[in-house]
C-alpha positions, 0 to 999 in steps of 0.5 A, spaced: 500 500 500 502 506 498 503 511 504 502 517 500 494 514 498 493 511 505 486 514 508 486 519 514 484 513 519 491 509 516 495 516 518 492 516 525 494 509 528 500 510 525 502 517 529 500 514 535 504 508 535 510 511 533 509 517 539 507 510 544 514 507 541 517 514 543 515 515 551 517 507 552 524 509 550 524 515 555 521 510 561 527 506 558 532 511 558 530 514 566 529 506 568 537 505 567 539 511 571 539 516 567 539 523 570 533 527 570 529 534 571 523 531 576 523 532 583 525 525 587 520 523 591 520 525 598 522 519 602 516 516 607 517 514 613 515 507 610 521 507 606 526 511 611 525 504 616 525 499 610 530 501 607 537 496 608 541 498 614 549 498 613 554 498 618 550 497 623 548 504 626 545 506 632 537 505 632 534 512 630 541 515 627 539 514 620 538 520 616 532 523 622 529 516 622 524 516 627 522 509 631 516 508 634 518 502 637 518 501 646 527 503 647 530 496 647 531 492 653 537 492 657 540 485 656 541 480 661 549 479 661 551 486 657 557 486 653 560 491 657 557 496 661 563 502 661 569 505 657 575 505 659 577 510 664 581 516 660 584 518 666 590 514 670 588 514 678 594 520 679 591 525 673 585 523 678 586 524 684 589 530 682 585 533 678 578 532 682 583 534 689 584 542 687 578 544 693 582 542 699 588 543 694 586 551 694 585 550 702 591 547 703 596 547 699 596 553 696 597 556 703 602 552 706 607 554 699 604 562 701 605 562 709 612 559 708 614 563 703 616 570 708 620 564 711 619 558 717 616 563 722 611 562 728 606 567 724 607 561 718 606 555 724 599 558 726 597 559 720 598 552 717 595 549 723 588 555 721 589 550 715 589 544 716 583 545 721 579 548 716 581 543 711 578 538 717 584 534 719 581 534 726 584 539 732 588 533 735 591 530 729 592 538 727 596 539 733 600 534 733 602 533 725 604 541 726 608 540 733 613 533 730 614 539 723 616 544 728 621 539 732 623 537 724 624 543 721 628 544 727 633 539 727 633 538 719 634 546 718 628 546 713 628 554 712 624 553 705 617 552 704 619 546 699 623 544 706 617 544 709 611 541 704 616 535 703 615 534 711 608 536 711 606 530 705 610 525 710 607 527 716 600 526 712 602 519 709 604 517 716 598 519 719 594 515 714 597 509 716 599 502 712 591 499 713 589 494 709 584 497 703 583 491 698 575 489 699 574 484 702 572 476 698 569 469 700 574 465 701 570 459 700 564 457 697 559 462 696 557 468 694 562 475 698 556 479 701 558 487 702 552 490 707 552 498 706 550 503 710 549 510 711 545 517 713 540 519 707 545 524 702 551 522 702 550 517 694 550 511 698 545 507 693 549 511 688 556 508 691 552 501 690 550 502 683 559 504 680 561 498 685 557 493 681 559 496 675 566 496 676 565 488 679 561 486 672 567 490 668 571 485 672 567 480 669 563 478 676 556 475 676 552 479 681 546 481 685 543 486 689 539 486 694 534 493 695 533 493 703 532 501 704 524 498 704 522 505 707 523 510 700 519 506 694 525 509 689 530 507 693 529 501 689 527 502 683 534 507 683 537 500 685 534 497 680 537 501 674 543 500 677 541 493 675 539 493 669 545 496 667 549 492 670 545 485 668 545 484 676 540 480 678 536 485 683 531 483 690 525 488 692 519 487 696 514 493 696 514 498 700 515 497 708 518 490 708 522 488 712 528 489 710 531 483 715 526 479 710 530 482 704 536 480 706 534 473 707 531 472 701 537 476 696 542 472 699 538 465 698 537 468 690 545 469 690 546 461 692 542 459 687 545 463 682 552 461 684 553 469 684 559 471 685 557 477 689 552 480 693 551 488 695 546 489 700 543 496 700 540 499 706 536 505 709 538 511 709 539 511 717 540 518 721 544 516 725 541 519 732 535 515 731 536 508 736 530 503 732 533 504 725 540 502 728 538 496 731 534 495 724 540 495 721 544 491 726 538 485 725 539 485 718 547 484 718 545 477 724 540 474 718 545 475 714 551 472 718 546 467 720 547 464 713 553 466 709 557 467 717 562 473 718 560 479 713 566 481 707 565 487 708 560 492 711 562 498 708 560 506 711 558 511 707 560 519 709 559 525 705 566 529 705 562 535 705 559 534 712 566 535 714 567 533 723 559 531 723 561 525 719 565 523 725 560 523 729 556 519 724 561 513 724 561 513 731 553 511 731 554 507 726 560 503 730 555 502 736 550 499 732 555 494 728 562 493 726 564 496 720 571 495 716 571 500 711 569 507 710 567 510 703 568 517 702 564 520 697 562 527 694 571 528 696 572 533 688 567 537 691 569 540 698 575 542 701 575 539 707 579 532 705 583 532 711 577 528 714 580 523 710 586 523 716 581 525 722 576 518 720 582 514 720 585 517 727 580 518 731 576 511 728 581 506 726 578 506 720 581 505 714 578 509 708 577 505 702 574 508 697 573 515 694 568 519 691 572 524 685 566 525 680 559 523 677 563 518 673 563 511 674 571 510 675 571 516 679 569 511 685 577 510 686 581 506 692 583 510 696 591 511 696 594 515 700 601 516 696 596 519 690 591 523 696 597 526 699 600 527 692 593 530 689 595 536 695 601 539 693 600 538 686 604 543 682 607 546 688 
C-alpha cells in the first residue's frame, strides 16, 4: 500500500504508535539511571525504616529516622557496661583534689614563703583545721614539723611541704584497703550503710559496675524498704549492670530482704552480693538496731560479713565523725567510703576518720563518673595536695 494514498484513519494509528514507541524509550532511558529534571520523591517514613541498614548504626541515627518502637531492653549479661577510664588514678586524684588543694596547699607554699616563722606555724595549723584534719591530729602533725624543721634546718617552704606530705602519709597509716572476698564457697556479701545524702545507693550502683567490668556475676539486694525509689534507683543500677536485683514493696522488712537476696545469690552461684540499706540518721536508736538485725540474718547464713562498708559525705566535714561513731555502736564496720571528696575542701577528714576511728578509708568519691569511685591511696591523696607546688 502506498503511504502517500493511505486514508486519514491509516495516518492516525500510525502517529500514535510511533509517539507510544517514543515515551517507552524515555521510561527506558530514566529506568537505567539516567539523570533527570523531576523532583525525587520525598522519602516516607515507610521507606526511611525499610530501607537496608549498613554498618550497623545506632537505632534512630539514620538520616532523622524516627522509631516508634518501646527503647530496647537492657540485656541480661551486657557486653560491657563502661569505657575505659581516660584518666590514670594520679591525673585523678589530682585533678578532682584542687578544693582542699586551694585550702591547703596553696597556703602552706604562701605562709612559708616570708620564711619558717611562728606567724607561718599558726597559720598552717588555721589550715589544716579548716581543711578538717581534726584539732588533735592538727596539733600534733604541726608540733613533730616544728621539732623537724628544727633539727633538719628546713628554712624553705619546699623544706617544709616535703615534711608536711610525710607527716600526712604517716598519719594515714599502712591499713589494709583491698575489699574484702569469700574465701570459700559462696557468694562475698558487702552490707552498706549510711545517713540519707551522702550517694550511698549511688556508691552501690559504680561498685557493681566496676565488679561486672571485672567480669563478676552479681546481685543486689534493695533493703532501704522505707523510700519506694530507693529501689527502683537500685534497680537501674541493675539493669545496667545485668545484676540480678531483690525488692519487696514498700515497708518490708528489710531483715526479710536480706534473707531472701542472699538465698537468690546461692542459687545463682553469684559471685557477689551488695546489700543496700536505709538511709539511717544516725541519732535515731530503732533504725540502728534495724540495721544491726539485718547484718545477724545475714551472718546467720553466709557467717562473718566481707565487708560492711560506711558511707560519709566529705562535705559534712567533723559531723561525719560523729556519724561513724553511731554507726560503730550499732555494728562493726571495716571500711569507710568517702564520697562527694572533688567537691569540698575539707579532705583532711580523710586523716581525722582514720585517727580518731581506726578506720581505714577505702574508697573515694572524685566525680559523677563511674571510675571516679577510686581506692583510696594515700601516696596519690597526699600527692593530689601539693600538686604543682
Amino acid at each position: 500500500m502506498d503511504f502517500l494514498t493511505a486514508t486519514p484513519e491509516l495516518l492516525i494509528v500510525v502517529a500514535a504508535l510511533a509517539a507510544g514507541l517514543i515515551g517507552g524509550l524515555g521510561v527506558a532511558r530514566r529506568r537505567k539511571g539516567e539523570d533527570t529534571d523531576a523532583p525525587p520523591r520525598p522519602r516516607t517514613k515507610r521507606d526511611t525504616l525499610e530501607l537496608p541498614i549498613e554498618d550497623d548504626p545506632e537505632p534512630g541515627a539514620a538520616d532523622g529516622a524516627v522509631l516508634d518502637e518501646a527503647p530496647p531492653t537492657v540485656p541480661d549479661t551486657p557486653e560491657s557496661l563502661v569505657e575505659a577510664p581516660t584518666l590514670t588514678p594520679r591525673e585523678r586524684f589530682r585533678q578532682r583534689l584542687s578544693r582542699t588543694r586551694n585550702v591547703l596547699g596553696a597556703s602552706v607554699a604562701d605562709l612559708f614563703g616570708r620564711g619558717v616563722t611562728d606567724e607561718a606555724w599558726d597559720g598552717l595549723e588555721e589550715a589544716l583545721i579548716t581543711a578538717d584534719v581534726g584539732v588533735t591530729a592538727t596539733m600534733e602533725i604541726v608540733e613533730d614539723l616544728k621539732r623537724r624543721s628544727r633539727e633538719e634546718g628546713a628554712t624553705t617552704p619546699e623544706a617544709v611541704v616535703e615534711m608536711l606530705k610525710q607527716e600526712l602519709r604517716a598519719a594515714l597509716g599502712s591499713a589494709d584497703r583491698s575489699l574484702g572476698r569469700a574465701t570459700d564457697e559462696g557468694p562475698t556479701v558487702w552490707l552498706v550503710t549510711g545517713v540519707n545524702g551522702t550517694g550511698k545507693t549511688t556508691t552501690i550502683g559504680k561498685l557493681a559496675a566496676i565488679e561486672q567490668r571485672e567480669g563478676r556475676s552479681l546481685v543486689l539486694a534493695a533493703a532501704d524498704t522505707f523510700r519506694a525509689a530507693a529501689a527502683d534507683q537500685l534497680g537501674i543500677w541493675a539493669q545496667r549492670t545485668g545484676a540480678h536485683l531483690v525488692r519487696k514493696d514498700e515497708g518490708a522488712d528489710p531483715a526479710s530482704v536480706a534473707f531472701e537476696s542472699y538465698t537468690a545469690a546461692a542459687e545463682r552461684d553469684a559471685d557477689l552480693l551488695i546489700v543496700d540499706t536505709a538511709g539511717r540518721l544516725h541519732n535515731k536508736r530503732e533504725l540502728m538496731d534495724e540495721l544491726g538485725k539485718v547484718k545477724r540474718v545475714l551472718e546467720k547464713q553466709a557467717g562473718p560479713l566481707e565487708e560492711t562498708l560506711l558511707v560519709l559525705d566529705a562535705t559534712t566535714g567533723q559531723n561525719g565523725i560523729s556519724q561513724a561513731r553511731a554507726f560503730l555502736e550499732a555494728v562493726e564496720v571495716t571500711g569507710i567510703a568517702l564520697t562527694k571528696l572533688d567537691g569540698s575542701s575539707k579532705g583532711g577528714i580523710v586523716v581525722a576518720v582514720q585517727r580518731e576511728l581506726g578506720l581505714p578509708v577505702k574508697l573515694v568519691g572524685l566525680g559523677e563518673e563511674i571510675d571516679d569511685l577510686a581506692p583510696f591511696d594515700p601516696d596519690l591523696f597526699v600527692d593530689g595536695l601539693f600538686a604543682q607546688l
